[in-house]
C-alpha positions as a printed Julia matrix, in Angstrom:
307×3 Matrix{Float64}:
 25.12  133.68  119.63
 22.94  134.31  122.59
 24.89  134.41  125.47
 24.63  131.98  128.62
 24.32  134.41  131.16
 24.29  138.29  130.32
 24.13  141.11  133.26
 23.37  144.73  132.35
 23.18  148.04  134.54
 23.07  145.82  137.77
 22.56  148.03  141.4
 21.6   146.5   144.76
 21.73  148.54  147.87
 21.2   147.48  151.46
 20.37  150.32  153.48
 23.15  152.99  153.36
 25.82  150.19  151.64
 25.93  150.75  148.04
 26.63  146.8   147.06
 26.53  147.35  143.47
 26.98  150.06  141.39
 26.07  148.82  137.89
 27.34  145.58  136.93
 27.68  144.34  133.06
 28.82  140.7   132.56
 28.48  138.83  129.44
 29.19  135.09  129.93
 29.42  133.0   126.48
 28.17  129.28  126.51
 30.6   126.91  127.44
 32.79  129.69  129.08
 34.81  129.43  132.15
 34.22  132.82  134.17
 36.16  134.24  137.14
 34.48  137.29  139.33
 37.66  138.01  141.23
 37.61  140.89  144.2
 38.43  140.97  148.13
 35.32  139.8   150.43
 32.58  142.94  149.9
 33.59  143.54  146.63
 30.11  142.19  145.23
 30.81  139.31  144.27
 28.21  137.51  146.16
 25.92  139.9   145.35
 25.73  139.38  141.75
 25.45  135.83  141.85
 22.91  135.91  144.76
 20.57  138.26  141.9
 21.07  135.99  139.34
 20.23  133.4   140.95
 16.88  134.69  142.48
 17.86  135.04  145.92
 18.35  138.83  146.24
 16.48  141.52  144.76
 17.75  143.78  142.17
 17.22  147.43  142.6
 18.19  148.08  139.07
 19.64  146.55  135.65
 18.59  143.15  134.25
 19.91  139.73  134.48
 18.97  136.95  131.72
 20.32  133.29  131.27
 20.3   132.09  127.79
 18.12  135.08  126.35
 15.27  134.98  129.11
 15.11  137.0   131.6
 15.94  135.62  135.36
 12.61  137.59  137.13
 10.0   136.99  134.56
 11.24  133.7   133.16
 12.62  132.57  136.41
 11.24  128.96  136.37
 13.22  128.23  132.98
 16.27  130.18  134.29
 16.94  128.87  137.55
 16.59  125.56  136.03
 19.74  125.86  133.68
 21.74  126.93  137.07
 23.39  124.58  139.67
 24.92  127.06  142.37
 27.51  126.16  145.17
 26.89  128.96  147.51
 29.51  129.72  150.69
 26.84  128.68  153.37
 24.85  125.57  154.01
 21.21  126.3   154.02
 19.87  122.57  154.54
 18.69  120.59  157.09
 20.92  119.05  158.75
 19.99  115.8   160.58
 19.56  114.19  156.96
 21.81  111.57  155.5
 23.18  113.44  152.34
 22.41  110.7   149.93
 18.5   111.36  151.12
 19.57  115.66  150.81
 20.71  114.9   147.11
 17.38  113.16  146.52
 15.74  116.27  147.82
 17.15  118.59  145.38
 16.63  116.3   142.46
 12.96  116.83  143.79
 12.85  120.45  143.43
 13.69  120.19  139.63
 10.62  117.6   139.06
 13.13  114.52  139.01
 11.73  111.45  141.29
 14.12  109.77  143.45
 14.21  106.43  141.25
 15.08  109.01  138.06
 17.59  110.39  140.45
 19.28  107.87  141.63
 22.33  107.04  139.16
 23.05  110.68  138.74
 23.33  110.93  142.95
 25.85  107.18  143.0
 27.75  108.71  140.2
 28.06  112.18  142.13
 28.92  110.56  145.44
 32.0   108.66  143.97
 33.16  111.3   141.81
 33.3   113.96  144.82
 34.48  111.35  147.05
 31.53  111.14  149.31
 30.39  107.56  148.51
 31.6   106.03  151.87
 29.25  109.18  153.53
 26.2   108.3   151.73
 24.33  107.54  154.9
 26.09  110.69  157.35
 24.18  113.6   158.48
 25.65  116.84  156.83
 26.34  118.38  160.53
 28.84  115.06  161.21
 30.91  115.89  157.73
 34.19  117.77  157.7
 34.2   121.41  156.15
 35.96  119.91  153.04
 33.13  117.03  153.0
 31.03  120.01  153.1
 32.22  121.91  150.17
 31.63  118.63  148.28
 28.16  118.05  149.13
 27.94  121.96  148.06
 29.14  120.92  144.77
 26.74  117.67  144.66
 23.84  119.36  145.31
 24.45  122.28  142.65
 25.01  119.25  140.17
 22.46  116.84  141.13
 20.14  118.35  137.8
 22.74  118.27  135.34
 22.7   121.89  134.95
 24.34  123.89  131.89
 25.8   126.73  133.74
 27.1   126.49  136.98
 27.99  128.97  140.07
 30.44  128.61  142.49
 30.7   130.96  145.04
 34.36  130.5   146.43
 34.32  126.61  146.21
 37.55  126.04  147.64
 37.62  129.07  150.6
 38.69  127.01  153.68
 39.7   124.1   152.2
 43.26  122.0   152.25
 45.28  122.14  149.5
 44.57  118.25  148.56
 41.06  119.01  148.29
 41.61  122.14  146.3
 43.8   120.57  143.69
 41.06  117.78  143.36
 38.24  120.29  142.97
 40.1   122.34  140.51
 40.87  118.73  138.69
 36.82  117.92  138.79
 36.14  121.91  137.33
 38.38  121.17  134.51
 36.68  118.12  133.61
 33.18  119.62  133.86
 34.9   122.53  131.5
 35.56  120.45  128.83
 32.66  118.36  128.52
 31.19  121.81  127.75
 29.29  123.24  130.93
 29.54  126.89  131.45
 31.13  128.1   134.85
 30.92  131.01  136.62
 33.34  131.04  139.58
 33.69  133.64  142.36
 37.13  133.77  144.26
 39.58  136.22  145.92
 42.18  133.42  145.3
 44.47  134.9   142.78
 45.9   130.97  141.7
 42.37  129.79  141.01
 41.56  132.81  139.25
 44.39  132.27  136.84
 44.81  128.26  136.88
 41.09  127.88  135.57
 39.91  130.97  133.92
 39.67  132.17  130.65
 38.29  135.41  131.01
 38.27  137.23  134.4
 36.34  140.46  135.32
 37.9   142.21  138.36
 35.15  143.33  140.69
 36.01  145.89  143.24
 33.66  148.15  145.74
 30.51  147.14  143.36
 32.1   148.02  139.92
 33.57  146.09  137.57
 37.23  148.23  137.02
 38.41  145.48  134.65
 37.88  142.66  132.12
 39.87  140.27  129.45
 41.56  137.24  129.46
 43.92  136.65  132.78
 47.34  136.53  130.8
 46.28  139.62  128.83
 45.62  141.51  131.85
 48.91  140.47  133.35
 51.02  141.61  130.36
 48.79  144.66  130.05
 49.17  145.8   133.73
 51.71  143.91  135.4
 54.93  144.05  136.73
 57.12  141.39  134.87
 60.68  141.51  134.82
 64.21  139.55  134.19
 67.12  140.08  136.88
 70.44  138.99  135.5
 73.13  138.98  137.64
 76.73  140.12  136.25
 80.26  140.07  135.69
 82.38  141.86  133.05
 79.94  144.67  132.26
 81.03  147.37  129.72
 79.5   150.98  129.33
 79.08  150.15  125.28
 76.11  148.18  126.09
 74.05  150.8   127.18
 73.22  152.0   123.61
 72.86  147.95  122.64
 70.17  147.33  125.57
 68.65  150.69  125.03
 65.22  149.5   123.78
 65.03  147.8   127.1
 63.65  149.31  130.24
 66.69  149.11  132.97
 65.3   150.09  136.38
 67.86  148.63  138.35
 71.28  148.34  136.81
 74.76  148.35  137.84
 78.34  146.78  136.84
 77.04  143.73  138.89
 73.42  143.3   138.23
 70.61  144.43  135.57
 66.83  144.65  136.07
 64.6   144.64  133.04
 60.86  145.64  133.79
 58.81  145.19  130.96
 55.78  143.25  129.77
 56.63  140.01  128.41
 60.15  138.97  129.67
 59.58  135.47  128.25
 60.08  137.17  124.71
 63.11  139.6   125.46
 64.88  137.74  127.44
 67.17  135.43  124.75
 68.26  138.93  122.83
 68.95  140.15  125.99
 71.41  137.21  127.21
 72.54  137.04  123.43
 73.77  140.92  123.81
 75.31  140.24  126.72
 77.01  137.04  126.04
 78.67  138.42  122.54
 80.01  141.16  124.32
 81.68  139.54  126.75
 79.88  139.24  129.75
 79.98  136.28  131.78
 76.14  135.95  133.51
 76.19  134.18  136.71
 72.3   134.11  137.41
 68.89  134.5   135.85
 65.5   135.37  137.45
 62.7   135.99  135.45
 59.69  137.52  137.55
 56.19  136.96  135.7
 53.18  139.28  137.13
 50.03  137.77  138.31
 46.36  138.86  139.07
 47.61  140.1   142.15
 49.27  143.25  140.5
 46.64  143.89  137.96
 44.54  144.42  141.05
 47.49  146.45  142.79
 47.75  148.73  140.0
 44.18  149.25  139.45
 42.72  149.74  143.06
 46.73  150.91  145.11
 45.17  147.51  147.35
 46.08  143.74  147.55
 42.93  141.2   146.66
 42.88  139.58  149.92
């Protein structure tokens, strides 16, 4: 099947700043996408190409099969992108903005009108219809963003960190609205250095990092591959026979009063584990299970933190 967006061999430099350093994405239909790196990873940068607002120095970038420079009507018309910065004007009432856009992809405002009522209530924005953009909050901002890349119905769309700057309410409702769009089949590509998002919506990830991607697969895959997981059980009534029982078990941290496990998938181990212990005796007073996240893939990959 072809895929919705594909990215091969992808370079962009700007001046003596080496932004990307050949890039390969392939993003299946109906997929939900993370690009997850620290600000200047790229990330921008990629989306920015595919989108037809920077030029590639190298590589190739095609949405459904066709090619985003030489097809570029057809492409950037499957695309709805939610960039970080407003670009508009600003002493507009946004109902009249969202009319606008709907213009730029050859729908009237008449045609357009349902599709801009039924955007303004979902995102919350139907009691702003008639406000300038520069009188909005940032969060009434970030939904506008999201309007506007919708406002055509698009099958794929971009977000370049959606929910950077935003409360936590408005988060939570945004993740709740990319969910929804998810299922009814749209493809999405979403940028973030938000480890959370990156794991609550994704199903595959590809961890972008000083303009290469260093790693790909599905987030929980990545986690058990590279992480850190572990189970801390805390103790009483401990005997030395149980070191050749618990042997297949990685104890980095163990003593008469307390036993760390680190290992890959402490969810699976851990009811042997407090089955060994509790047949032999021992009387367990506490239980902490410690899953890895994103967060230490990235650690172990790059020695850095995401953020």
């Amino acid at each position: 099947m072809t895929p919705a967006i594909k990215i091969a061999g992808l370079t962009k430099a700007f001046g003596n700043t080496q932004a990307l350093a050949g890039v390969d994405l392939e993003i299946a239909e109906g997929q939900f996408y993370g690009l997850l790196g620290p600000n200047g990873a790229g990330k921008s940068t990629t989306i920015n190409i595919l989108t037809g607002l920077v030029r590639k120095d190298a590589g190739s970038t095609a949405v459904f099969g066709r090619d985003t420079v030489t097809d570029f009507r057809f492409t950037r018309s499957q695309l709805g992108i939610a960039a970080q910065e407003l670009s508009i004007d600003w002493f507009f009432p946004i109902e009249k903005l969202l009319a606008f856009q709907a213009g730029y992809y050859g729908i009237t405002e008449k045609q357009a009108q349902p599709r801009i009522n039924e955007l303004l209530e979902r995102l919350g924005l139907a009691k702003k219809r008639e406000s300038r953009l520069r009188h909005l909050s940032g969060g009434m901002k970030r939904r506008y963003q999201l309007a506007k890349a919708l406002i055509h119905d698009p099958k794929i769309i971009i977000l370049d960190e959606p929910t950077a700057g935003v409360d936590v309410e408005l988060r939570h409702e945004l993740w709740d609205y990319l969910r929804e769009m998810h299922q009814a089949g749209k493809t999405i590509l979403l940028t973030t250095h938000y480890i959370e998002e990156a794991e609550l919506l994704c199903e595959e990830v590809a961890i972008i990092n000083e303009g290469k991607i260093i790693k790909k697969g599905n987030p929980q895959q990545l986690t058990s591959e590279l992480g850190r997981s572990g189970i801390t059980i805390n103790i009483s009534g401990w005997k030395e026979s149980l070191n050749s029982l618990l042997a297949k078990y990685t104890c980095t941290d163990c003593d008469a009063g307390r036993l760390h496990f680190t290992m890959r998938n402490p969810e699976q181990a851990l009811p042997e584990i407090l089955k060994i212990l509790v047949t032999n005796g021992v009387h367990i007073h506490r239980v902490e299970m410690e899953k890895s996240s994103l967060e230490d893939v990235f650690l172990s990959l790059t020695g850095k933190g995401i953020s």
